[in-house]
C-alpha positions, -999 to 999 in steps of 0.1 A, spaced: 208 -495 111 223 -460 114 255 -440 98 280 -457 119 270 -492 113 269 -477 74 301 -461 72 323 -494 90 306 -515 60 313 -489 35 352 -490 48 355 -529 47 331 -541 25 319 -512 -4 292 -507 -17 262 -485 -9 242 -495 15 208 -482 26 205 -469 66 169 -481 79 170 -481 119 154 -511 139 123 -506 144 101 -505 177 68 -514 182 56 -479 194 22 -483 204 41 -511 231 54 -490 252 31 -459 248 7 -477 260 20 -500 286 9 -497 322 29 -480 348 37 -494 383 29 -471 409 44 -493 435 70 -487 417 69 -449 417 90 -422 440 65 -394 454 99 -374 444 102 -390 408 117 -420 387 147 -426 372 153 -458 353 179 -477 336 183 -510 313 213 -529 308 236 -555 318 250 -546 350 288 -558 348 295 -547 313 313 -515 320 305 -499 291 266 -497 299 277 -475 327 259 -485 357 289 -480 377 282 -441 367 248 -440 376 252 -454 404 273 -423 417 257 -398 400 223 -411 413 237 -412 452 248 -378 448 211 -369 435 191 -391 456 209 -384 491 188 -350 496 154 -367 476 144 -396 503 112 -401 475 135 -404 447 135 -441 429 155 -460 407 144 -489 384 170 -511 372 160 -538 346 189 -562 335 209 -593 337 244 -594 361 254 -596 395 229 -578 414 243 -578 448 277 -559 434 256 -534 417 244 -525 450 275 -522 468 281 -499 436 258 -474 458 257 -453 486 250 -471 514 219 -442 524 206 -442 490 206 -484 484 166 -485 496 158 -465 472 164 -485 444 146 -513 427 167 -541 409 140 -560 385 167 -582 371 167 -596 336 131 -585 333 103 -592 309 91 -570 281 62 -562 293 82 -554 329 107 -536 312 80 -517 291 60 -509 326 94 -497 338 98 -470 314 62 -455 314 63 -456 356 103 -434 351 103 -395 348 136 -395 333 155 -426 313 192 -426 321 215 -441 293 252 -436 309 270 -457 280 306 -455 274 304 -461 237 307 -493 217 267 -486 205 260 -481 171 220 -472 173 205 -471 208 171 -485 204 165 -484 239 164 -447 240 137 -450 214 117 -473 235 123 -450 266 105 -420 243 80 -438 230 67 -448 269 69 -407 275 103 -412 297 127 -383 290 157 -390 280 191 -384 295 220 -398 278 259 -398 272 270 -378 246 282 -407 222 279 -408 185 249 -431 183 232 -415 211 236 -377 194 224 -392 162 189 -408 176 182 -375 203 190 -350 172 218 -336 184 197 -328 217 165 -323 202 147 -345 215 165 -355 249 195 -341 271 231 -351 263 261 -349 291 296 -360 286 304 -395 282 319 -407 318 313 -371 335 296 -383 369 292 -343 379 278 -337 351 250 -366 348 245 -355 384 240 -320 379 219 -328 342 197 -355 364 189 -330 390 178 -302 362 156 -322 345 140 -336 377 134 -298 389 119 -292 361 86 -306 345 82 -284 317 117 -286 304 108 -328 305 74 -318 290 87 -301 261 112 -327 253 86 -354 256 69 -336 231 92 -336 204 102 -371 215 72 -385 205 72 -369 167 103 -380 165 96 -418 175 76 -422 146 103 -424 122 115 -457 141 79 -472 140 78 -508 123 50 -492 103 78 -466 92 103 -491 89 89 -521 75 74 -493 43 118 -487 39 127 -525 39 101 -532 9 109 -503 -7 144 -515 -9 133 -550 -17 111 -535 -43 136 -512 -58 164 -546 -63 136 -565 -78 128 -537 -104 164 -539 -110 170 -576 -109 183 -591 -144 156 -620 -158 
């Protein structure tokens, strides 16, 4: 599903073996509903992913996001995932806990709402990812996309193309990234833009075309 995932079979296994990404049902989550009781009059942040598996990072968010939120009283923060909810909130600052939204281990459809009702898409991973579909689902709802600087993540945002990248584990610097993009509409409107050409290479329509191509291409090539 991407070069990493390539090159670790390459290294173990041989061969040569053809990268096609997962694919995402686009239209899904461009076209999913947001929840404006779920929306901050000062914007939405939103994050998915297991809460007590360090390295999905909430524990950063959680800092970065009370350093942001303690001067934005409107500012909201939708958390969709599976863990121990209560010790993620004593991850935050106590003024800044009502302003956040635990939806738990939520639905597709719920998580899908979640991502078209967030301004910004925070994806504070520590590593150990070797795609990062869930930054393509947070494009294709129009979220923008803010993300640790990790191999997989750099490879899916271009290199910063098509989303902002800050250094893996740097709470100032998600703070001071999240804040940017908040203040800023057009800089999230530009990158939503090219966000959304870029999600069509991960498009089942997209992908399922490569998977029969390759099926088609061993068949031509098969020995009767």
């Amino acid at each position: 599903v991407s070069e990493y995932a390539r090159d670790t079979l390459v290294n173990h296994i041989g061969g040569e073996p053809v990268v096609i990404p997962n694919g995402v049902y686009v239209e899904h989550y461009r076209d999913a509903l947001a929840r404006e009781e779920w929306r901050g009059p000062e914007g939405t942040v939103a994050f998915v992913g297991r809460l007590d598996e360090p390295r999905k990072g909430f524990a950063l968010l959680a800092e970065a996001f009370g350093r942001v939120a303690a001067d934005r009283p409107g500012l909201r923060l939708l958390v969709v995932g599976g863990g121990d909810i209560d010790r993620a909130r004593s991850r935050l600052a106590a003024a800044v806990r009502d302003q956040v939204t635990f939806l738990g281990p939520a639905s597709d459809e719920d998580k899908a709402a979640a991502l078209r009702t967030a301004d910004v898409y925070v994806a504070p991973n520590t590593g150990g990812e070797s795609f990062g579909i869930i930054l393509v689902e947070a494009m294709s709802a129009g979220a923008t996309v803010l993300a640790s600087d990790i191999p997989a993540f750099r490879r899916v945002l271009g290199g910063g193309r098509y989303g902002v990248l800050f250094p893996s584990e740097d709470t100032d610097a998600l703070a001071a990234e999240l804040t940017g993009l908040l203040d800023d509409p057009a800089r999230r409107a530009a990158l939503d833009e090219q966000a959304q050409q870029a999600v069509r290479r991960y498009d089942w329509g997209t992908v399922a075309t490569e998977v029969l191509q390759v099926y088609e291409t061993v068949t031509t090539g098969a020995v009767t």
